[in-house]
VOBA-1610 file (N, C-alpha, C; in pm, whole numbers, padded with zeros to 5 digits, always signed):
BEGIN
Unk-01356+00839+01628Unk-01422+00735+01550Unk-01509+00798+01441Unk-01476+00741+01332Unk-01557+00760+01212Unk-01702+00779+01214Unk-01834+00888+01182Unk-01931+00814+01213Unk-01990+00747+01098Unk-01905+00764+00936Unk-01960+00685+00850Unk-01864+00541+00876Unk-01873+00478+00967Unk-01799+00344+00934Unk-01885+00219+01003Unk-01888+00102+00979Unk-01937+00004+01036Unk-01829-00062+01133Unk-01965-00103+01267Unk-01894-00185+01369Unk-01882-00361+01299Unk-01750-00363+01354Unk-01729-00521+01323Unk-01616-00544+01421Unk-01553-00728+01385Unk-01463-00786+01466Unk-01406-00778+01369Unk-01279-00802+01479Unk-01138-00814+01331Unk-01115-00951+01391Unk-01034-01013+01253Unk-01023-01162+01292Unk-00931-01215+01415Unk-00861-01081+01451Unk-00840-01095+01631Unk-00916-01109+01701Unk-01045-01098+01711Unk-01172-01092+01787Unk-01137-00943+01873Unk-01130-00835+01819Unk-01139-00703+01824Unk-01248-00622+01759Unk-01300-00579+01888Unk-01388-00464+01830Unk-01315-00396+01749Unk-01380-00312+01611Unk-01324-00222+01545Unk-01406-00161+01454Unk-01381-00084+01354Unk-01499-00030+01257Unk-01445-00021+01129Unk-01487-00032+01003Unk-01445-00013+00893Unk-01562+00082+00771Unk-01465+00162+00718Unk-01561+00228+00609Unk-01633+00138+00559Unk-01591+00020+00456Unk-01639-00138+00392Unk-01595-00209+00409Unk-01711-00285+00425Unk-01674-00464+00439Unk-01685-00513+00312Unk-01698-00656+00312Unk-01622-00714+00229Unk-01811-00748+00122Unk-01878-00754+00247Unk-02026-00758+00161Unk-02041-00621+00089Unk-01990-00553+00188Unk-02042-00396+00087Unk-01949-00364-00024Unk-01849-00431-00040Unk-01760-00425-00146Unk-01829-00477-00298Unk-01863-00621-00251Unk-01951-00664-00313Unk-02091-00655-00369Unk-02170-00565-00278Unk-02323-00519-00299Unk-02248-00382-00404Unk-02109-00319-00435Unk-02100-00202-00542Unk-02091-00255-00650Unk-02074-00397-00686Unk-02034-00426-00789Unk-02132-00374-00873Unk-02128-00327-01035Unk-02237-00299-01145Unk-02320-00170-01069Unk-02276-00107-00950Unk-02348+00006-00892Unk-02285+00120-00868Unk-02158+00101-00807Unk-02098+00214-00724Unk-01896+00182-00783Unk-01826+00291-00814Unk-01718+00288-00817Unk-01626+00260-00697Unk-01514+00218-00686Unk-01422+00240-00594Unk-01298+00256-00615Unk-01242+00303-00472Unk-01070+00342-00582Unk-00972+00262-00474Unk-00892+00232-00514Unk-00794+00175-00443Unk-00656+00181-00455Unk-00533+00224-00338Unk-00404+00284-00357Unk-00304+00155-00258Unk-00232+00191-00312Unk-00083+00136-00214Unk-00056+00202-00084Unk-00043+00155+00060Unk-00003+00264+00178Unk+00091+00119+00178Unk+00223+00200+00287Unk+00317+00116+00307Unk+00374+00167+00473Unk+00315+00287+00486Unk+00396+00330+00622Unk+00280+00437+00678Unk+00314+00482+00764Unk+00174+00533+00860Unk+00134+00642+00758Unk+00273+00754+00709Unk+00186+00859+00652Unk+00121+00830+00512Unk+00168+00748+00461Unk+00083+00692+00344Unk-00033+00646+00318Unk-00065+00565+00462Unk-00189+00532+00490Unk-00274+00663+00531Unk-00234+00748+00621Unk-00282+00848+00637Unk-00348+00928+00590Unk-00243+00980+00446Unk-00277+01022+00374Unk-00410+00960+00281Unk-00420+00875+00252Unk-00524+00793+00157Unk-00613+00794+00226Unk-00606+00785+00374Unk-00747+00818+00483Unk-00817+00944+00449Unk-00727+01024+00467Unk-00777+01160+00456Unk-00810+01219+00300Unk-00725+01131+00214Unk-00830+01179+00132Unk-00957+01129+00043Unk-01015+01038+00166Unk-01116+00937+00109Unk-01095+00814-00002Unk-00953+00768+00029Unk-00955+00627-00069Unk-01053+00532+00008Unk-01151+00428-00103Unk-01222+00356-00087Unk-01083+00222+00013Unk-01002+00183-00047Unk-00921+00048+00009Unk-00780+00107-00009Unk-00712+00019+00063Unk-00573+00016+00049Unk-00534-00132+00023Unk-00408-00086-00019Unk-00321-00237-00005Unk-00201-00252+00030Unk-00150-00351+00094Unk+00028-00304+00155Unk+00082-00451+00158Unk+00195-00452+00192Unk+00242-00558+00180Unk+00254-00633+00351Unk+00220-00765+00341Unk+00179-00822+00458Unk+00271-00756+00618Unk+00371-00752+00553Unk+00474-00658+00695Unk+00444-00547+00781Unk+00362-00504+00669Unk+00344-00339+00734Unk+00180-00359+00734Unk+00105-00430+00786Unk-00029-00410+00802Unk-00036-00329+00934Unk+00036-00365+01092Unk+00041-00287+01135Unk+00067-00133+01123Unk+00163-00105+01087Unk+00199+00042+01013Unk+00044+00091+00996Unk+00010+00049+00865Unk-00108+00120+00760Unk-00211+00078+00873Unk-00229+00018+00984Unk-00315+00036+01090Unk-00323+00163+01124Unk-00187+00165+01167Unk-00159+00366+01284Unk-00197+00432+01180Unk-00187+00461+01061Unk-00232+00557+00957Unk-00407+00576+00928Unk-00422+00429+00912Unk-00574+00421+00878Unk-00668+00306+00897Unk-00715+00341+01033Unk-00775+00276+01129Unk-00883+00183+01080Unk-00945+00249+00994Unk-01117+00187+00959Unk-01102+00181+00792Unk-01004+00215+00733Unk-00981+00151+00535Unk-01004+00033+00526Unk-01080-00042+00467Unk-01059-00196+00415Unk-00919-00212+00354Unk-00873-00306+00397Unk-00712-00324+00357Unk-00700-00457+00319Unk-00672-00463+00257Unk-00594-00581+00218Unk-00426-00609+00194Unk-00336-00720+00257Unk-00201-00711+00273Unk-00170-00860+00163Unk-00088-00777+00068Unk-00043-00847-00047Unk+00040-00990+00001Unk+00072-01090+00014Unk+00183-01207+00044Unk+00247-01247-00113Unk+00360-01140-00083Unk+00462-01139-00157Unk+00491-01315-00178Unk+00525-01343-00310Unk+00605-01494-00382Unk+00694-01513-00273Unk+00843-01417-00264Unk+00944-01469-00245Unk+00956-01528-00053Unk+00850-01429-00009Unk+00871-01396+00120Unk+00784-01539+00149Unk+00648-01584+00117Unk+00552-01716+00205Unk+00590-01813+00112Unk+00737-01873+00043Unk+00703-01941-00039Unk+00642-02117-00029Unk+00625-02145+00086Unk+00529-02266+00090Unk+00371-02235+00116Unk+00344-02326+00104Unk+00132-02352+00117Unk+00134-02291+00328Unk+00253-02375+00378Unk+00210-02339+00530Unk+00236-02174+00558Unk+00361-02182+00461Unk+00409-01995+00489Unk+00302-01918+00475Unk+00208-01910+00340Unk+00120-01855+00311Unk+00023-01883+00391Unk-00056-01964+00473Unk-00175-01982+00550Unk-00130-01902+00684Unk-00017-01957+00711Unk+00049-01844+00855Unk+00066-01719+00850Unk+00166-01670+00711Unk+00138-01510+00659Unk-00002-01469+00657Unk-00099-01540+00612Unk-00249-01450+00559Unk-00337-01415+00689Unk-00329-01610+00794Unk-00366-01530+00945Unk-00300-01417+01041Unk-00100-01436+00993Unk-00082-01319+01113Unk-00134-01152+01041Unk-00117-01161+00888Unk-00173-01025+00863Unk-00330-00999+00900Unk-00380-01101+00944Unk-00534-01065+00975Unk-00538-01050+01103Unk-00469-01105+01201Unk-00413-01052+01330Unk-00401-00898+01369Unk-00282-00881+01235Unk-00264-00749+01252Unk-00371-00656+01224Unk-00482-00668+01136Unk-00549-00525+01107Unk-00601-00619+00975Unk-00547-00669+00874Unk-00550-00655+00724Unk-00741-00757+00740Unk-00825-00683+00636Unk-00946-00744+00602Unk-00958-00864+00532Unk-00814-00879+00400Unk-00834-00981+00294Unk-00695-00955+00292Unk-00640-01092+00201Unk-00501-01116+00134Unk-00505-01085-00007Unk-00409-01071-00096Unk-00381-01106-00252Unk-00272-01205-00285Unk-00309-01305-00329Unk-00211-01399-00398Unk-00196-01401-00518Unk-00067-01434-00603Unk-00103-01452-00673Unk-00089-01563-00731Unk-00067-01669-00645Unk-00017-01820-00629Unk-00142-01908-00725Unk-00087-02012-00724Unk-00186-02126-00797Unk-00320-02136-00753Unk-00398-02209-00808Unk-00526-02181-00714Unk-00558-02272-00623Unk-00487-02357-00596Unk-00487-02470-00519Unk-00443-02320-00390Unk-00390-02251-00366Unk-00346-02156-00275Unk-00508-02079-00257Unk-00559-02005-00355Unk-00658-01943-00398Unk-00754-02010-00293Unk-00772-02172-00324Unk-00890-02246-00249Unk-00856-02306-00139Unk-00746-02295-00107Unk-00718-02331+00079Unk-00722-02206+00160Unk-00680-02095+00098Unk-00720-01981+00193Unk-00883-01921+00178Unk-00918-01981+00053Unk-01093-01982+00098Unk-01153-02031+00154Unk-01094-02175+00192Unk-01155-02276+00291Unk-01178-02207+00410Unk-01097-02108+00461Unk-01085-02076+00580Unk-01161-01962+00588Unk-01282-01918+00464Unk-01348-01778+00525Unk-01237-01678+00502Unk-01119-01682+00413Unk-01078-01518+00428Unk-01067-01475+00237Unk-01123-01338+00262Unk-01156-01257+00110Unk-00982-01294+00059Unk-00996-01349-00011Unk-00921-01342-00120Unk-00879-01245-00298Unk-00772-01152-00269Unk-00792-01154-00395Unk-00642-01224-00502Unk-00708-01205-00620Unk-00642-01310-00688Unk-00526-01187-00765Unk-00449-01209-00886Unk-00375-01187-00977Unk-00357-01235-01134Unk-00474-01110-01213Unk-00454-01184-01332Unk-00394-01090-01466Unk-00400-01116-01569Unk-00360-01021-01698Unk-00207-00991-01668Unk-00145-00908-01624Unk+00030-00861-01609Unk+00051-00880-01462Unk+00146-01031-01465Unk+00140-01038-01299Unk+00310-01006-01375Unk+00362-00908-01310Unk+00499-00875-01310Unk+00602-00971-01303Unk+00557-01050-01174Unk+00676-01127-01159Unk+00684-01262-01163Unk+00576-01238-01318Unk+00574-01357-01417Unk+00565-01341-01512Unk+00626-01225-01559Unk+00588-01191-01711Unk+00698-01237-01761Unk+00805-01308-01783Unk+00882-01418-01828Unk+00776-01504-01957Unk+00693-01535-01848Unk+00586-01653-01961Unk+00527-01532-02029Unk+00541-01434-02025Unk+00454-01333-02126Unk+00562-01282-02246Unk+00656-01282-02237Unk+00770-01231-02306Unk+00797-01110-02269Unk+00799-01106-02125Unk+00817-00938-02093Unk+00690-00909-02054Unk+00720-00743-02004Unk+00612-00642-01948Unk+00521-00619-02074Unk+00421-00664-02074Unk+00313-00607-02178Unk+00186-00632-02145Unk+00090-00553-02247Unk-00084-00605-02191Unk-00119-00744-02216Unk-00173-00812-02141Unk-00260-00932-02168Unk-00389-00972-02245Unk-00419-00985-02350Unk-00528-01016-02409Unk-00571-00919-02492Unk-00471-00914-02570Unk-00474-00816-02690Unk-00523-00905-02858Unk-00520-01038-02843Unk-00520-01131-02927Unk-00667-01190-02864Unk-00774-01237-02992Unk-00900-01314-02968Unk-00847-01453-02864Unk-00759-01532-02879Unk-00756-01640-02801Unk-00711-01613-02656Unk-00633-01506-02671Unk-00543-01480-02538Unk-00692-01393-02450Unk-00767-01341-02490Unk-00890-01245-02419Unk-00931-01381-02372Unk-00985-01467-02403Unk-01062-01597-02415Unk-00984-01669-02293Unk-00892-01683-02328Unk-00832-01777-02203Unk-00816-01688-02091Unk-00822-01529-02096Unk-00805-01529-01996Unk-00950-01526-01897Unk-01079-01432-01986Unk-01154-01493-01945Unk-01186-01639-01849Unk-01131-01746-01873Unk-01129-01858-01886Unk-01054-01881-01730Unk-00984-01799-01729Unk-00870-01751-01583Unk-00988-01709-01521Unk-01030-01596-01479Unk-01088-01517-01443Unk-01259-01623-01402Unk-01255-01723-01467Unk-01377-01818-01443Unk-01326-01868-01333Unk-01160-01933-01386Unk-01102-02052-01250Unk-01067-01995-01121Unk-01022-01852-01133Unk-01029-01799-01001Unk-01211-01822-00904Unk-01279-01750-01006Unk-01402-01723-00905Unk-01425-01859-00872Unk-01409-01979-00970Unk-01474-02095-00882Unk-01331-02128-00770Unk-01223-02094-00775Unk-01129-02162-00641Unk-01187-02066-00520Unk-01304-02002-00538Unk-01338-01912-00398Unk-01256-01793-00393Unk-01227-01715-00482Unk-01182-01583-00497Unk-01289-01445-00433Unk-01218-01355-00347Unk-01312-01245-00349Unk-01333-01163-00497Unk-01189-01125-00516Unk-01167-01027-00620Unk-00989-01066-00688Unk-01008-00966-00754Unk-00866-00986-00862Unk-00829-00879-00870Unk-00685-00840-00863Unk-00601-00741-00925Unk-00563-00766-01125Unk-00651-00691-01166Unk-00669-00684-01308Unk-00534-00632-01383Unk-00421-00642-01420Unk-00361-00570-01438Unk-00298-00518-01570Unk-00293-00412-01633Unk-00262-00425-01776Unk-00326-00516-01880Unk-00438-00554-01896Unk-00576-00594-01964Unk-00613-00479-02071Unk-00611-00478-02186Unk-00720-00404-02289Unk-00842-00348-02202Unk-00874-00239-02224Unk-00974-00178-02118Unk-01094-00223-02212Unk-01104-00309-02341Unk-01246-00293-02354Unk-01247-00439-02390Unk-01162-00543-02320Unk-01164-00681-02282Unk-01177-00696-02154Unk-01139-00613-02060Unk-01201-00600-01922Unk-01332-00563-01845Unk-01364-00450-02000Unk-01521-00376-01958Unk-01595-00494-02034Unk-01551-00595-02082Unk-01670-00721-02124Unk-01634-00822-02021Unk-01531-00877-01974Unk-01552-00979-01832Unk-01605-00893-01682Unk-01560-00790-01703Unk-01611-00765-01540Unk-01756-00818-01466Unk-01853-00765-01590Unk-01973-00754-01554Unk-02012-00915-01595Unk-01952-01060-01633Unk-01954-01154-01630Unk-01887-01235-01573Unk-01836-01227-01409Unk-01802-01308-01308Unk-01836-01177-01164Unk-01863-01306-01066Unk-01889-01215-00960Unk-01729-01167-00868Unk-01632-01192-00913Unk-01545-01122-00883Unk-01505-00994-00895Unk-01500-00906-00795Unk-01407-00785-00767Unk-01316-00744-00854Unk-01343-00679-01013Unk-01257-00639-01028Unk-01184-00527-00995Unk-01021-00519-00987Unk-00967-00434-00941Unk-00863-00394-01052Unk-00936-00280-01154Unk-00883-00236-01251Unk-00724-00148-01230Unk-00595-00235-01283Unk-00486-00170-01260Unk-00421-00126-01389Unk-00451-00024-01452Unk-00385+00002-01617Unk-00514-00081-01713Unk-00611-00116-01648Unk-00687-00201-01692Unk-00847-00122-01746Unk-00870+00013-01730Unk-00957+00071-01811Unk-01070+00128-01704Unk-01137+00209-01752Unk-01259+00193-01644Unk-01350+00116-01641Unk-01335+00025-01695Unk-01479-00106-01658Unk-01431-00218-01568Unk-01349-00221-01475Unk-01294-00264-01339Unk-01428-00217-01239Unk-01464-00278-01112Unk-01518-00248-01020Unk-01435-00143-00922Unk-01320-00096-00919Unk-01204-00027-00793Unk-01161-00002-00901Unk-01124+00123-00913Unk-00963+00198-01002Unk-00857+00215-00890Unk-00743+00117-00977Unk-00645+00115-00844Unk-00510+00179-00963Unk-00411+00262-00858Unk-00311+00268-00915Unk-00225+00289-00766Unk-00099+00279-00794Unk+00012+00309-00673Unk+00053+00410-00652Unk+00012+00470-00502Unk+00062+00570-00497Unk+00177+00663-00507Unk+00274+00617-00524Unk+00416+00666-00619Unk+00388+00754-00707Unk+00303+00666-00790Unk+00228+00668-00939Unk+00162+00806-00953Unk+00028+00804-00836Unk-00051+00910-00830Unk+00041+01036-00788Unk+00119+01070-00681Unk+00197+01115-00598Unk+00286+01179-00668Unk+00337+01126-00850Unk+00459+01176-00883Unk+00592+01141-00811Unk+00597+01080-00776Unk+00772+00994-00741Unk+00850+00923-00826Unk+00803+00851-00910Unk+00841+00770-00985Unk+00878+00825-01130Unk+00943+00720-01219Unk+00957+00712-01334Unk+00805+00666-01392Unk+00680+00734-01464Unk+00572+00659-01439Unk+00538+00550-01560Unk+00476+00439-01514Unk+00475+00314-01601Unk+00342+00390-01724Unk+00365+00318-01824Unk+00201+00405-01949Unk+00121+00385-01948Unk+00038+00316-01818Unk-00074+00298-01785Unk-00141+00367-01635Unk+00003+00516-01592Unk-00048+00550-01479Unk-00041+00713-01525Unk-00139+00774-01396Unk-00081+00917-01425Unk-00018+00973-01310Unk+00043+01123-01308Unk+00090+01167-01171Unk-00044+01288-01181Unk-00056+01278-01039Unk-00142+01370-01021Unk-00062+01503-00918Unk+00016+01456-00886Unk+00101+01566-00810Unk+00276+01521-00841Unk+00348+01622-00772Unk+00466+01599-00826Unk+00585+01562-00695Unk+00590+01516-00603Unk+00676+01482-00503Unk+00795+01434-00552Unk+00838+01378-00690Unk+00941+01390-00711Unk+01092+01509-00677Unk+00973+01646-00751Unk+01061+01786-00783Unk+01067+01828-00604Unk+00986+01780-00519Unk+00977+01813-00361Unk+01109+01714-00323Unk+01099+01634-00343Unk+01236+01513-00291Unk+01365+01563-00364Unk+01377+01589-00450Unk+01501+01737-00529Unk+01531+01792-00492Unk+01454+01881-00407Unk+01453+01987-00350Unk+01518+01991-00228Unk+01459+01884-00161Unk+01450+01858-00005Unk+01592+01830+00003Unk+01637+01725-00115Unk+01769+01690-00131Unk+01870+01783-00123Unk+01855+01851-00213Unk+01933+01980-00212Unk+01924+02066-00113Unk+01842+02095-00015Unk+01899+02154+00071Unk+01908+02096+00183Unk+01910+01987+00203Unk+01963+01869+00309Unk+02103+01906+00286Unk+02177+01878+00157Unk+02322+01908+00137Unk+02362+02054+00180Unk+02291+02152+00104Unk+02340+02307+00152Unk+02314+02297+00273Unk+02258+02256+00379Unk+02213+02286+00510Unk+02364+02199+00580Unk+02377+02075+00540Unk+02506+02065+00648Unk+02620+02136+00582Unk+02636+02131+00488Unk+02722+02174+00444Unk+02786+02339+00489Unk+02697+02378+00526Unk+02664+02489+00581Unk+02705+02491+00723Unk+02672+02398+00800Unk+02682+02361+00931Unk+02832+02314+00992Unk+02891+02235+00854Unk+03050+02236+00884Unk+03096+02368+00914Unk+03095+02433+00818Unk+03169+02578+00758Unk+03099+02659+00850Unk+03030+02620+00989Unk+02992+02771+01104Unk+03076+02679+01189Unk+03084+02549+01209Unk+03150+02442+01280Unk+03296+02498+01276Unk+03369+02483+01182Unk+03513+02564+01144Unk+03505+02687+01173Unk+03478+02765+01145Unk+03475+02892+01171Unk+03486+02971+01334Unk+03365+02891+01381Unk+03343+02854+01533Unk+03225+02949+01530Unk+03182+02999+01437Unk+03007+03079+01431Unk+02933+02975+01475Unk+02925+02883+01521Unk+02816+02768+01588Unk+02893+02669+01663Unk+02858+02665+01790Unk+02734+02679+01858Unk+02728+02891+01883Unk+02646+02931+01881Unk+02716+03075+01888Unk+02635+03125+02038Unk+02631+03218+02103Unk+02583+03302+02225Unk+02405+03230+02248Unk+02391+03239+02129Unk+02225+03179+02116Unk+02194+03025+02175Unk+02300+02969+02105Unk+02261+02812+02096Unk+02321+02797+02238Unk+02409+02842+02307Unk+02456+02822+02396Unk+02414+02790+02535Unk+02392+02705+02642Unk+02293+02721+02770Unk+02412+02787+02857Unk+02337+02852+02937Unk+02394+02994+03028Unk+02388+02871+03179Unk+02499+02963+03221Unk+02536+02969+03422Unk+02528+03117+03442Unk+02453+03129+03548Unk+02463+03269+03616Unk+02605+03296+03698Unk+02633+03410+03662Unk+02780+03463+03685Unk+02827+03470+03808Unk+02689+03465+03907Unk+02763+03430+04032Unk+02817+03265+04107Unk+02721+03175+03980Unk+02745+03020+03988Unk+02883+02974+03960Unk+02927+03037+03836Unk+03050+03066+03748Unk+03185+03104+03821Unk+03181+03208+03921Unk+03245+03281+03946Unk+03251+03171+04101Unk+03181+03072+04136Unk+03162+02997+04285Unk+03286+02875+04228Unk+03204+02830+04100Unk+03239+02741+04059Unk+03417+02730+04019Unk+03434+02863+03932Unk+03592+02891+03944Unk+03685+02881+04059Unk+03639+02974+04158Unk+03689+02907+04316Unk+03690+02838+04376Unk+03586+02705+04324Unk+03607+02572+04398Unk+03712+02523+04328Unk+03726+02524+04198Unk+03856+02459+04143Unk+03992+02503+04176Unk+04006+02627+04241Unk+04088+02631+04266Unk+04164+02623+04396Unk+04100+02614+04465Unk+04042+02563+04609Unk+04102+02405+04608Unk+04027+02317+04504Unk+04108+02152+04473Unk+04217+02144+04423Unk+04280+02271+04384Unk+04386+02272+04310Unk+04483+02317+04433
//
């Protein structure tokens, strides 16, 4: 057990502990930075444990998973569009991920969604500036509020969330110096994604950070696991490939790999067969 973490219940009514809660998330706003990554499977979470990420986020499925990885992270589990697509799906998705482990949800649903899962006491965060899988109404992947009216309305967003009872927002692809003027004018969480440093959390995906990916122009790699997965690849192939061709040969299984009978077991064993014979 952590000894920097706080005791709390999880909305299982489980003892448990967390680095931050959802007040102390809130008491950093205008004070303290935070960072926040993607975990999706134990070592991912793991990893972000160990190397001091402030939050995670995962997608509602795997909250267990990013449990076994990272016990005491404030987490929050995304409810994917396609997967809760009714009002009941989503209220049932947001309690079983709080079941599982997860602290808060992200929607990025209407706000009529926004203010029924606030009704119920759970941190909410919202989705504003480049929600991906709505950028149709944007004309495509691009920044949001690059234009005086379009900053304005979204502002204007960013009002209607906090009043539907929003914790925080995933900021995403925003002008970083139209974001560093709303942040510090709503009490919502921002969670700067491509969105500048005047966000409350610098979040990017770990892919992103990690080097895996093709990277989008609002992320960086900080390491390279791509050229490691190349690699690994390549000698995944030379290695069986390898393993046929001792297979044929009959160099494997060879004297080594082999498990032994003692020669007088061998030599018992030959004479019983022939004995049945």
């Amino acid at each position: 057990m952590k000894s920097d973490t706080k005791p709390i219940y999880t909305w299982d009514a489980k003892p448990s502990r967390r680095n931050l809660t959802a007040a102390d998330i809130r008491a950093c706003k205008g004070n303290k930075k935070l960072t926040q990554t993607t975990a999706n499977t134990v070592e991912e979470a793991s990893a972000a444990a160990d190397s001091e990420i402030d939050m995670l986020i995962c997608g509602a499925s795997n909250v267990s998973l990013v449990r076994r990885g990272a016990p005491y992270n404030f987490l929050t589990a995304a409810l994917t569009i396609p997967d809760y697509p009714t009002d009941d799906d989503i209220l049932r998705g947001a309690l079983k991920a709080l079941q599982n482990g997860a602290d808060s949800v992200m929607t990025a649903r209407r706000l009529a969604v926004v203010e029924m899962l606030a009704r119920e006491d759970i941190p909410v965060m919202g989705h504003l500036g480049l929600v991906p899988r709505k950028s149709t109404w944007r004309g495509g992947l691009r920044a949001v509020g690059r234009t005086a009216n379009e900053a304005l309305e979204l502002m204007q967003d960013f009002r209607d969330l906090e009043n539907a009872g929003a914790f925080s927002v995933e900021a995403e692809v925003i002008p970083a110096d139209v974001l560093a003027v709303i942040s510090p004018q709503t009490s919502l969480i921002t969670v700067s994604l491509g969105s500048g440093p005047g966000g409350d959390v610098m979040y990017s995906f770990q892919n992103d950070i990690c080097g895996e990916n093709p990277l989008p122009r609002h992320a960086r790699a900080f390491g390279d696991l791509a050229a490691i997965a190349a690699q690994m690849a390549t000698e995944r192939r030379a290695a069986l490939s390898a393993f046929r061709v001792a297979c044929m040969e009959e160099s494997f299984p060879g004297q080594a790999e082999n498990a032994k009978i003692p020669e007088k077991e061998l030599d018992l064993f030959l004479a019983g067969l022939e004995d049945s014979n």
